[in-house]
PDB file with SEQRES, HELIX, SHEET and CRYST1 records, atoms N, CA, C and O in Angstrom:
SEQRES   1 A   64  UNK UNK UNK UNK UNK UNK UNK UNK UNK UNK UNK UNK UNK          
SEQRES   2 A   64  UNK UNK UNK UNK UNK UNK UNK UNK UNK UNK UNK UNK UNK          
SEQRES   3 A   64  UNK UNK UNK UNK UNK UNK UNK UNK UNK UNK UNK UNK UNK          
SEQRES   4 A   64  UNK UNK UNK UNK UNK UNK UNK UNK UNK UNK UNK UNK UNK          
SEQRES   5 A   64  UNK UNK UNK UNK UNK UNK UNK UNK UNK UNK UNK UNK              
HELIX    1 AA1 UNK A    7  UNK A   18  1                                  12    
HELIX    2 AA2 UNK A   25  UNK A   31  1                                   7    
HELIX    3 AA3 UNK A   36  UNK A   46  1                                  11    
SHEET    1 AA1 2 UNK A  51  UNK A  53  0                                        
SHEET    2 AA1 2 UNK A  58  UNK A  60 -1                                        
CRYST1    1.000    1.000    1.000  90.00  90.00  90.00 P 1           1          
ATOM      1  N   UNK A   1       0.336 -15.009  -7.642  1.00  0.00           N  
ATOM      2  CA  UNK A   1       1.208 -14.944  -6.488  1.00  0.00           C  
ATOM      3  C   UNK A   1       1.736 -16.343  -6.160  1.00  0.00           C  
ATOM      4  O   UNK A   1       1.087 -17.371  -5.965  1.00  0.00           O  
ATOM      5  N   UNK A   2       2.996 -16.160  -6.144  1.00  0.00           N  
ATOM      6  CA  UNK A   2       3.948 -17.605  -5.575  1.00  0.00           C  
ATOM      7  C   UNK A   2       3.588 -17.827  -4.420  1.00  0.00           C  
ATOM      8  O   UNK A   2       3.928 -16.960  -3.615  1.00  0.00           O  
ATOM      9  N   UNK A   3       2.520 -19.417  -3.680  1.00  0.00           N  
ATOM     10  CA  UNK A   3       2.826 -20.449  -2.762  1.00  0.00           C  
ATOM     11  C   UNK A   3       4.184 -20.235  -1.909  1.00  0.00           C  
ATOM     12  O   UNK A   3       4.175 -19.816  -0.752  1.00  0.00           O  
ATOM     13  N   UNK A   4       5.364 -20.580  -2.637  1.00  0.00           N  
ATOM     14  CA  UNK A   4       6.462 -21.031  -2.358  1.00  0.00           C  
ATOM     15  C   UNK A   4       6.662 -19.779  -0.738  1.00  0.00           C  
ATOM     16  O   UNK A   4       6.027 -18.727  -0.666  1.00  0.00           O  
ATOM     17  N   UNK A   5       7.506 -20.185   0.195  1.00  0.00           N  
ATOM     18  CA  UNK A   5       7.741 -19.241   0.746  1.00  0.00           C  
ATOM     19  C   UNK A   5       9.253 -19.048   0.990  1.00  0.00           C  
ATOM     20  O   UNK A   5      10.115 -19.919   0.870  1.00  0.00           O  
ATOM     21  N   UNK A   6       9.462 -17.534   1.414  1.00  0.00           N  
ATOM     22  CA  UNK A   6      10.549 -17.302   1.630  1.00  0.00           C  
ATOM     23  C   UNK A   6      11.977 -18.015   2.487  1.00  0.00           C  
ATOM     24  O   UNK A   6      11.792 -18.203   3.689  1.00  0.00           O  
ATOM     25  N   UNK A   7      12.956 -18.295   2.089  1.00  0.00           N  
ATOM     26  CA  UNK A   7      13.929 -18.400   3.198  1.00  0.00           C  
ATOM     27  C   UNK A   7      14.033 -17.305   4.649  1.00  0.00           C  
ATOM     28  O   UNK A   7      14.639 -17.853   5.570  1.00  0.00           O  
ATOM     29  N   UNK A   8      13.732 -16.435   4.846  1.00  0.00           N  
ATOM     30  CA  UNK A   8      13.155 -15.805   6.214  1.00  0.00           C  
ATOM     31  C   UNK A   8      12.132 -16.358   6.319  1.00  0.00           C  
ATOM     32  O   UNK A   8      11.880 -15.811   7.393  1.00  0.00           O  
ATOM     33  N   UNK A   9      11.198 -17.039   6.144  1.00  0.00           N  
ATOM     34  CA  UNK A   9       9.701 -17.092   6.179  1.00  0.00           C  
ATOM     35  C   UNK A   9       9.894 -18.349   6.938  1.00  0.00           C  
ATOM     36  O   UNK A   9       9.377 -18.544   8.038  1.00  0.00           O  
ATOM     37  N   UNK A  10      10.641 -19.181   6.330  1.00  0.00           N  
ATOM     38  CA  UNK A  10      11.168 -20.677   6.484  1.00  0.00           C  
ATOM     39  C   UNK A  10      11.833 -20.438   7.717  1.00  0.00           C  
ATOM     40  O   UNK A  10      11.352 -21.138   8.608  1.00  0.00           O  
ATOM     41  N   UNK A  11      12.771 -19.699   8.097  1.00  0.00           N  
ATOM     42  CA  UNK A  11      13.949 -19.989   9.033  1.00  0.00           C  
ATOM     43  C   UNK A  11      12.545 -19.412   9.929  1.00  0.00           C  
ATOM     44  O   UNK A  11      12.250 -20.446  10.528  1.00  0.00           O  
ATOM     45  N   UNK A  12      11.535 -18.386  10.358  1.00  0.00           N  
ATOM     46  CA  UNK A  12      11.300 -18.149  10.905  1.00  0.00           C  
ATOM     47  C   UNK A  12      10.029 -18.864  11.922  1.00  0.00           C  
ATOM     48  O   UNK A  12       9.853 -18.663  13.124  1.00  0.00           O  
ATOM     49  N   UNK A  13       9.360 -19.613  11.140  1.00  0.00           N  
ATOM     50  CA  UNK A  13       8.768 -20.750  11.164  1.00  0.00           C  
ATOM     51  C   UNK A  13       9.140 -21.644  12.208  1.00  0.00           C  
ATOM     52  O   UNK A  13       8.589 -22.069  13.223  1.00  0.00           O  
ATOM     53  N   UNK A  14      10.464 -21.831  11.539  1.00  0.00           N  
ATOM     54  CA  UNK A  14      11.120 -23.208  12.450  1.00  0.00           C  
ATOM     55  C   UNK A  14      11.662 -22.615  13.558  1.00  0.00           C  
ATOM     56  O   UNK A  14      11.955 -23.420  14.442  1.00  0.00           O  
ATOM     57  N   UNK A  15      11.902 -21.403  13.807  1.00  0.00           N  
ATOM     58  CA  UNK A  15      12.307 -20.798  15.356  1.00  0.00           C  
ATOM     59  C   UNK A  15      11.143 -20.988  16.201  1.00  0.00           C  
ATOM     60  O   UNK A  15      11.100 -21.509  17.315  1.00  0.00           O  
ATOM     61  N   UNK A  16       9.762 -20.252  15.176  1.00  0.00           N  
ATOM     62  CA  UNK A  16       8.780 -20.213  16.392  1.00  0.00           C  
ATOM     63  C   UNK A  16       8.416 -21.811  16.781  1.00  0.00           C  
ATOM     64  O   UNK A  16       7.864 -22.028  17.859  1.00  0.00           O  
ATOM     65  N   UNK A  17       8.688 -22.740  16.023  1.00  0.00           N  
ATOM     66  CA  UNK A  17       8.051 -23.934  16.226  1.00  0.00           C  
ATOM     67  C   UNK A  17       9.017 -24.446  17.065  1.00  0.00           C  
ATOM     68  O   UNK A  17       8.472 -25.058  17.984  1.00  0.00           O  
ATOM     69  N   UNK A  18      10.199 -24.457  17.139  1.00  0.00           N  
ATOM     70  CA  UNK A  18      10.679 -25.412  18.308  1.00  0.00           C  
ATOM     71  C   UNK A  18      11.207 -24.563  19.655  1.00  0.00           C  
ATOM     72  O   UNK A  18      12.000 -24.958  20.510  1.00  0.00           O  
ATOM     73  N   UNK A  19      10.526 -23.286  19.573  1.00  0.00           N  
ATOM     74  CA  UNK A  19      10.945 -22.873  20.652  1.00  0.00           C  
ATOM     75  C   UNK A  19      12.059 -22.838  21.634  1.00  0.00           C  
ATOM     76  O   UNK A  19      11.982 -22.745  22.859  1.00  0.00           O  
ATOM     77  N   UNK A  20      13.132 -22.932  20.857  1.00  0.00           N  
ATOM     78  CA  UNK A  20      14.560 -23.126  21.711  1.00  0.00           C  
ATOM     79  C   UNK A  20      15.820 -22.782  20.391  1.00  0.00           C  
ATOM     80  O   UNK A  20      15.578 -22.729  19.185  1.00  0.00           O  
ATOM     81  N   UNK A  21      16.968 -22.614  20.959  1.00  0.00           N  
ATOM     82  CA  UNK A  21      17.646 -22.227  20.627  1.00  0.00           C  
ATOM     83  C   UNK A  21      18.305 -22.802  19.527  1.00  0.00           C  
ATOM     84  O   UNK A  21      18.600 -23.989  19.664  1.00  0.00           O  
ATOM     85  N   UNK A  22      18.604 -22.263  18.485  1.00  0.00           N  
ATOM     86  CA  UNK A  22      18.997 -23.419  16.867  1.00  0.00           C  
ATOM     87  C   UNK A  22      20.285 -23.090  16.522  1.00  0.00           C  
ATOM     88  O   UNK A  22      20.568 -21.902  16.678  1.00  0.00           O  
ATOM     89  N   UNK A  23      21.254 -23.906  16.042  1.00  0.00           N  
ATOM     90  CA  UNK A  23      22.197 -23.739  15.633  1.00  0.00           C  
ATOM     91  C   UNK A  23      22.160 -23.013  13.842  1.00  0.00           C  
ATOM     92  O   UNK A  23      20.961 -22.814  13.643  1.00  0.00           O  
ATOM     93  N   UNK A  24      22.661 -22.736  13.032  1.00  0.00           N  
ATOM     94  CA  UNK A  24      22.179 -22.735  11.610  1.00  0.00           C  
ATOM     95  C   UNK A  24      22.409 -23.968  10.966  1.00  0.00           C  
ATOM     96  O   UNK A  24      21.815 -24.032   9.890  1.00  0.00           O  
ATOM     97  N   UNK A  25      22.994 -24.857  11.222  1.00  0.00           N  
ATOM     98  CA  UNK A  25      23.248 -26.321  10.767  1.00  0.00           C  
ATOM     99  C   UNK A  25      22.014 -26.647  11.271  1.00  0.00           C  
ATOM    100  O   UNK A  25      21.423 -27.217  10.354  1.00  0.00           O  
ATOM    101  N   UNK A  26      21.297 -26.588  12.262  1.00  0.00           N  
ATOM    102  CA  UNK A  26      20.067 -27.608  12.584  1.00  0.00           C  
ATOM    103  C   UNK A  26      18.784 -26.721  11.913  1.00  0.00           C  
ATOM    104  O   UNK A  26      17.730 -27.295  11.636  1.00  0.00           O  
ATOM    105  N   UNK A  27      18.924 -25.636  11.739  1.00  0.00           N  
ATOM    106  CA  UNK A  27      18.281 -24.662  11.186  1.00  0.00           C  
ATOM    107  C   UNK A  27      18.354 -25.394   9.987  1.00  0.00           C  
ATOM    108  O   UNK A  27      17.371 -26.050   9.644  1.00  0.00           O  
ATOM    109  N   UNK A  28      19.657 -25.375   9.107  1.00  0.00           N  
ATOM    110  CA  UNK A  28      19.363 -25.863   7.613  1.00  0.00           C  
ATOM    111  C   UNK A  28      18.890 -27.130   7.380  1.00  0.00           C  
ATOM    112  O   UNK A  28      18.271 -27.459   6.368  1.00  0.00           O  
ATOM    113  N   UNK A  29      19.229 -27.997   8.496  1.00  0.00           N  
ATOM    114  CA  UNK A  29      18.526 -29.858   8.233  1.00  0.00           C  
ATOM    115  C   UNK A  29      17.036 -29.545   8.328  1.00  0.00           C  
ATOM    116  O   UNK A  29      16.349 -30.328   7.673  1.00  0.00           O  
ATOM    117  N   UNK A  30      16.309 -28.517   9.035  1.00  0.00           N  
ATOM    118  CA  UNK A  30      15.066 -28.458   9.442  1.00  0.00           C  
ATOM    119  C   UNK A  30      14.386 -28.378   8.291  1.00  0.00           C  
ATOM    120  O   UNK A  30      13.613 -29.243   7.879  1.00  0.00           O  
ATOM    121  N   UNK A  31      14.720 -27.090   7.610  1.00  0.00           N  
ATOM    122  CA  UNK A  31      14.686 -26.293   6.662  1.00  0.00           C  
ATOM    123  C   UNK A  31      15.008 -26.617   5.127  1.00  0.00           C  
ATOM    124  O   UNK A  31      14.173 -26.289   4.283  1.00  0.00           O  
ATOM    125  N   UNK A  32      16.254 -27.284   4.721  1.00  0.00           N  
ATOM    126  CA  UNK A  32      16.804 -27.987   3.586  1.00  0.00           C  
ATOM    127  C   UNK A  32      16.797 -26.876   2.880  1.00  0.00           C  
ATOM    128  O   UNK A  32      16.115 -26.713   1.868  1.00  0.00           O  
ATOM    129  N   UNK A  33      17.788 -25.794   3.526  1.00  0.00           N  
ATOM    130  CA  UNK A  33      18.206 -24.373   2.932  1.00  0.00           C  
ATOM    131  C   UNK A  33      19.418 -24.694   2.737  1.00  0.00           C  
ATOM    132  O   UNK A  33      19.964 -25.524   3.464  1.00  0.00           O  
ATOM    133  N   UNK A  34      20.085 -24.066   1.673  1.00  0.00           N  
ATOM    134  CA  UNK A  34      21.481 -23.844   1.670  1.00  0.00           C  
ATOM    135  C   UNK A  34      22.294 -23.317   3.089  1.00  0.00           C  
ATOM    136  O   UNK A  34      22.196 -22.204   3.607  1.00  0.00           O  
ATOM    137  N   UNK A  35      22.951 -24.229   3.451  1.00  0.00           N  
ATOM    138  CA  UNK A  35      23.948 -23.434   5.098  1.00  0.00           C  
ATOM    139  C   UNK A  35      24.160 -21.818   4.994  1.00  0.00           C  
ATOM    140  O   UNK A  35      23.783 -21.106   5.925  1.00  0.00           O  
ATOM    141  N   UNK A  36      24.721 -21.310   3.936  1.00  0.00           N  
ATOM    142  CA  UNK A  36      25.148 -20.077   3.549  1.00  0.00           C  
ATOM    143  C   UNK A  36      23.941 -19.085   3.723  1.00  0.00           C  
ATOM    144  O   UNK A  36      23.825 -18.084   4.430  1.00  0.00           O  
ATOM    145  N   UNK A  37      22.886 -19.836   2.643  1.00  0.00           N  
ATOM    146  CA  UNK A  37      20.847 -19.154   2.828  1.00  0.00           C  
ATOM    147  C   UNK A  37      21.060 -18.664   4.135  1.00  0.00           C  
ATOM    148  O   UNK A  37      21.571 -17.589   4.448  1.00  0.00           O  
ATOM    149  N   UNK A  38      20.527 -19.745   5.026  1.00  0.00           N  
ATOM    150  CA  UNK A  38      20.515 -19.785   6.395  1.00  0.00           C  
ATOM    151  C   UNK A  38      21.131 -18.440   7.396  1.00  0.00           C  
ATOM    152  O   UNK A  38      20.445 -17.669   8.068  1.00  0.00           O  
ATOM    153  N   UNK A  39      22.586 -18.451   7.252  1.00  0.00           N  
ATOM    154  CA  UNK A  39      23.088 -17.588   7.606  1.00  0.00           C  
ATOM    155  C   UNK A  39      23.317 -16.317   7.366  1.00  0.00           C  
ATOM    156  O   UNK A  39      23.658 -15.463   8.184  1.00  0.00           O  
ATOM    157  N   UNK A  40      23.096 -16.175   6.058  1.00  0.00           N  
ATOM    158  CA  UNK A  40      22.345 -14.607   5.963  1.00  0.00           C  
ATOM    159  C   UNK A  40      21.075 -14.353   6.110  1.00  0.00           C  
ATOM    160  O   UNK A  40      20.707 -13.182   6.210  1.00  0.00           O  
ATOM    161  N   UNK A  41      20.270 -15.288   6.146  1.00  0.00           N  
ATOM    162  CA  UNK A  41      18.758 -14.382   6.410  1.00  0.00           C  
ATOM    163  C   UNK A  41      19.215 -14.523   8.171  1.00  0.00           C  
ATOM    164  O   UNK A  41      19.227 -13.376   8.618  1.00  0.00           O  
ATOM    165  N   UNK A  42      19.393 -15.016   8.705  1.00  0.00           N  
ATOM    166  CA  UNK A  42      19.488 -15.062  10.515  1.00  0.00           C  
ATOM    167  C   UNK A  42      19.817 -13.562  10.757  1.00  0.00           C  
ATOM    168  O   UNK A  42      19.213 -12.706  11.404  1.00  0.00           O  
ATOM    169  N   UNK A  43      21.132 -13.508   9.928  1.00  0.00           N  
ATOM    170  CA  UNK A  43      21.823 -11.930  10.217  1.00  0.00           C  
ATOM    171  C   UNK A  43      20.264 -11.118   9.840  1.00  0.00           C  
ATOM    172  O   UNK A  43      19.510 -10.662  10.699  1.00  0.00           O  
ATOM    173  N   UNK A  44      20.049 -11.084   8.505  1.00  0.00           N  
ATOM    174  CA  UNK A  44      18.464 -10.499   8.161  1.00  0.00           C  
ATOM    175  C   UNK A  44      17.605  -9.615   9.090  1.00  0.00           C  
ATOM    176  O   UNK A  44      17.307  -8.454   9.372  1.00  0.00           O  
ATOM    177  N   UNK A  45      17.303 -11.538   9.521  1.00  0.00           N  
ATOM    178  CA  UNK A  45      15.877 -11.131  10.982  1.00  0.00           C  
ATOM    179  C   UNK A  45      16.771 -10.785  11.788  1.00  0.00           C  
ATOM    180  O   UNK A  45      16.265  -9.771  12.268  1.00  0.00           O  
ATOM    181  N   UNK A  46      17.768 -10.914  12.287  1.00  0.00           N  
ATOM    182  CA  UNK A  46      18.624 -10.241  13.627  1.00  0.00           C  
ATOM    183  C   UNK A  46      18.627  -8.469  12.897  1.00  0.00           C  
ATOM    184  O   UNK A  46      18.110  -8.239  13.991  1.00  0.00           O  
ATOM    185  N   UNK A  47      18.649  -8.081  12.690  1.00  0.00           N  
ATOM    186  CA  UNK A  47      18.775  -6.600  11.741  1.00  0.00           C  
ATOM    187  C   UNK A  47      16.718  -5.907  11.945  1.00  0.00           C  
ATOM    188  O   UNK A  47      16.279  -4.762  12.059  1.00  0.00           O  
ATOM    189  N   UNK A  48      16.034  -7.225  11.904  1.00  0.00           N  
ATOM    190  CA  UNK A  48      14.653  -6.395  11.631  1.00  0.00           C  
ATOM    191  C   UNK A  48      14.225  -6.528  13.549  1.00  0.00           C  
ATOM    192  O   UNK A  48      13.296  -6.000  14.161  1.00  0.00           O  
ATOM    193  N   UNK A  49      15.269  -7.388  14.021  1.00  0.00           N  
ATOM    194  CA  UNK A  49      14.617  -7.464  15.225  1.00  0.00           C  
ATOM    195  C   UNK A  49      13.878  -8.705  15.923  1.00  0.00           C  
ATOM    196  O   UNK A  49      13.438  -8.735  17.072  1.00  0.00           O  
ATOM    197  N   UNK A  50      13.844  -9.789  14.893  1.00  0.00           N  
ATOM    198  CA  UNK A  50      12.758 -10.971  15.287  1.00  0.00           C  
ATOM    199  C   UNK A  50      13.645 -12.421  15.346  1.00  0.00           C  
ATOM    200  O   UNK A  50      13.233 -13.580  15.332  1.00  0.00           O  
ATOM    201  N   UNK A  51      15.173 -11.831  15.425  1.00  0.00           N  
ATOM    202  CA  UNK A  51      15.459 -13.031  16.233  1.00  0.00           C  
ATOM    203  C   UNK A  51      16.859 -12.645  17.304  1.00  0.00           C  
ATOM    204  O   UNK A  51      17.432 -11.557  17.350  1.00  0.00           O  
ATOM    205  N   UNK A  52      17.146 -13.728  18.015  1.00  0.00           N  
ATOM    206  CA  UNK A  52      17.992 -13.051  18.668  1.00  0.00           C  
ATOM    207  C   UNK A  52      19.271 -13.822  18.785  1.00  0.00           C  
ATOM    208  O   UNK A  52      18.827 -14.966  18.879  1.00  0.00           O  
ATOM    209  N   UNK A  53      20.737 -13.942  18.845  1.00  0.00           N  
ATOM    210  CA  UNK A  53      21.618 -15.027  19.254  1.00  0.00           C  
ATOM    211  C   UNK A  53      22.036 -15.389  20.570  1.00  0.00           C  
ATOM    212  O   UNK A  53      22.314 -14.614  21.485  1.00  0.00           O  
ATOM    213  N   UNK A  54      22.057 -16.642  20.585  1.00  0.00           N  
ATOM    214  CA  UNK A  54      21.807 -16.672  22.381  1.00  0.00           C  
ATOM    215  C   UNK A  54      23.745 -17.448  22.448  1.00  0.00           C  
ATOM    216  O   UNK A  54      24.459 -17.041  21.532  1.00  0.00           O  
ATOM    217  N   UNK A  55      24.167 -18.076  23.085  1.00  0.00           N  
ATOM    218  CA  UNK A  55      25.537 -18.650  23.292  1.00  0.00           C  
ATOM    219  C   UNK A  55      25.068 -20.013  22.387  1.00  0.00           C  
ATOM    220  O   UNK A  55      25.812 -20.569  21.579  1.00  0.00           O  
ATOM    221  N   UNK A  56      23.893 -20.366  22.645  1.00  0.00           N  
ATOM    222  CA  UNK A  56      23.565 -21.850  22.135  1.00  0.00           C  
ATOM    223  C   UNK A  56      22.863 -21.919  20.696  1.00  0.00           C  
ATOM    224  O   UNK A  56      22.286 -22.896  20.218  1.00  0.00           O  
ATOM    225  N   UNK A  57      23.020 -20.837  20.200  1.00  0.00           N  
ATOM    226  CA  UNK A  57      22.625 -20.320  18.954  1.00  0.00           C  
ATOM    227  C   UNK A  57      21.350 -19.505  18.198  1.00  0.00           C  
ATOM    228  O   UNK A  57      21.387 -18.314  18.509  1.00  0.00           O  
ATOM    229  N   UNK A  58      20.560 -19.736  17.554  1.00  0.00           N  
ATOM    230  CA  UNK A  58      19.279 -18.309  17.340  1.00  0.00           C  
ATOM    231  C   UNK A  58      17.891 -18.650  17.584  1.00  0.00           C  
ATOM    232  O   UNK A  58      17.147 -19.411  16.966  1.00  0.00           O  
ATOM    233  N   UNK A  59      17.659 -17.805  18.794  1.00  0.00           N  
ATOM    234  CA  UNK A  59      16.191 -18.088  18.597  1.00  0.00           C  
ATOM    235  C   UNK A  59      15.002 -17.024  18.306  1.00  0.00           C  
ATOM    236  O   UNK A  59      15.357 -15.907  17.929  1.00  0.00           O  
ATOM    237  N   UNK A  60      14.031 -17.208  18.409  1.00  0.00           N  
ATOM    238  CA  UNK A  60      12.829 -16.432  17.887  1.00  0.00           C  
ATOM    239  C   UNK A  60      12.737 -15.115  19.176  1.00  0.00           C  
ATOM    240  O   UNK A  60      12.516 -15.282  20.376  1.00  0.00           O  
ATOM    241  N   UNK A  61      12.951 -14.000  18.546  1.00  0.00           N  
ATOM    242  CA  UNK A  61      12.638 -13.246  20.130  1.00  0.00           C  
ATOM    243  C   UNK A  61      11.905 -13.186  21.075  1.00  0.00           C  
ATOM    244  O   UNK A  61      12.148 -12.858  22.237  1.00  0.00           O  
ATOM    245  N   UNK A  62      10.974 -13.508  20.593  1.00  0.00           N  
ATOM    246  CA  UNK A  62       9.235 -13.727  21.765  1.00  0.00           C  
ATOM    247  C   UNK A  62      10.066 -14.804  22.771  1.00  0.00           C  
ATOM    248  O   UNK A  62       9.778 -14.548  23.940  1.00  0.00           O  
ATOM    249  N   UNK A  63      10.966 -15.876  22.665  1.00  0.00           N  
ATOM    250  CA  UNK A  63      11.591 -16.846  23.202  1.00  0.00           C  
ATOM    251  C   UNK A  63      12.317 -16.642  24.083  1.00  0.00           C  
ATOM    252  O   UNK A  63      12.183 -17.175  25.184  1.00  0.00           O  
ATOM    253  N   UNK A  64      13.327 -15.751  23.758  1.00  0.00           N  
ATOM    254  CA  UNK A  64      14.216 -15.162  24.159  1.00  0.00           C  
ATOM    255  C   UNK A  64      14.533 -15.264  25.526  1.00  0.00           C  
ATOM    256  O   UNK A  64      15.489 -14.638  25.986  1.00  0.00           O  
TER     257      UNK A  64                                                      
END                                                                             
């Protein structure tokens, strides 16, 4: 079994850890995902429910 973890796994990480609202550009500097990565897994977890978009950009829903 692959260590490595997912790009959802990653973006989701860094929501719960800074607790506030992320742009996907600050998402990808966090992260060192492809911008594009980024923005489809967001849509992703927005689809399963575990994140949400706020005006100031995505955060973790528990946050919300």
């Amino acid at each position: 079994m692959s260590e490595l973890k997912t790009a959802r796994e990653l973006i989701l990480e860094v929501l719960m850890r800074e607790k506030k609202a992320l742009t996907p550009k600050e998402i990808q500097r966090l992260t060192n995902l492809n911008y594009n990565t980024v923005r489809g897994r967001l849509q992703d977890l927005k689809k399963k429910g575990l994140v949400v978009k706020t005006e100031t950009g995505w955060i973790y829903k528990e946050y919300a």
